[in-house]
N, C-alpha and C positions, 0 to 999 in steps of 0.2 A: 959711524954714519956712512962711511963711504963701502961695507960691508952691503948694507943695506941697500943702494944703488947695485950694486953688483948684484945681490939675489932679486931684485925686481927686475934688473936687464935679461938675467937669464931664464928666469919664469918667462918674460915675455918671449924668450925664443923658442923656449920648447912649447911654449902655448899656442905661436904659429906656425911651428913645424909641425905638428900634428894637424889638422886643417890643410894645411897645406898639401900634406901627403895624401890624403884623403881625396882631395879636387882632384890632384893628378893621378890616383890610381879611379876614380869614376871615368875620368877625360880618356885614359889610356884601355877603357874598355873591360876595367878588372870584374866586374858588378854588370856582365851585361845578359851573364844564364846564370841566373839562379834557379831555377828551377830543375834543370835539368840533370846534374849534378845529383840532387837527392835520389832521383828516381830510376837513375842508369842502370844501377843495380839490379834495381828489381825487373828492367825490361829485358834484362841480357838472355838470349838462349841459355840455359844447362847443357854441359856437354854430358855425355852419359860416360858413369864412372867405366874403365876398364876392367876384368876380369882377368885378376892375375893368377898364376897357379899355386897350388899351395907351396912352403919351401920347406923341403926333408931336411933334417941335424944333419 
């Protein structure tokens, strides 16, 4: 029985540790570009490859 309080006390910690973490990374501004992120990529200039010389054995 007293097993049984034990695995109920610590389900309920990790059940508000998760949530919890979650508040404080939105609070802390982790979730505030999402958008931009995706698409940096594809806005970035290309730099233009170099022309190296061929290499003799």
């Amino acid at each position: 029985m007293n097993s049984i309080f034990l695995l109920i006390g610590s389900s309920l910690l990790v059940a508000l540790t998760f949530p919890g973490g979650f508040l404080w990374a939105v609070r802390s501004g982790q979730y505030e570009d999402d958008y931009m992120p995706s698409v940096r990529r594809l806005l970035e200039e290309e730099e233009p490859e170099q022309v190296r010389a061929p290499r003799t054995a």
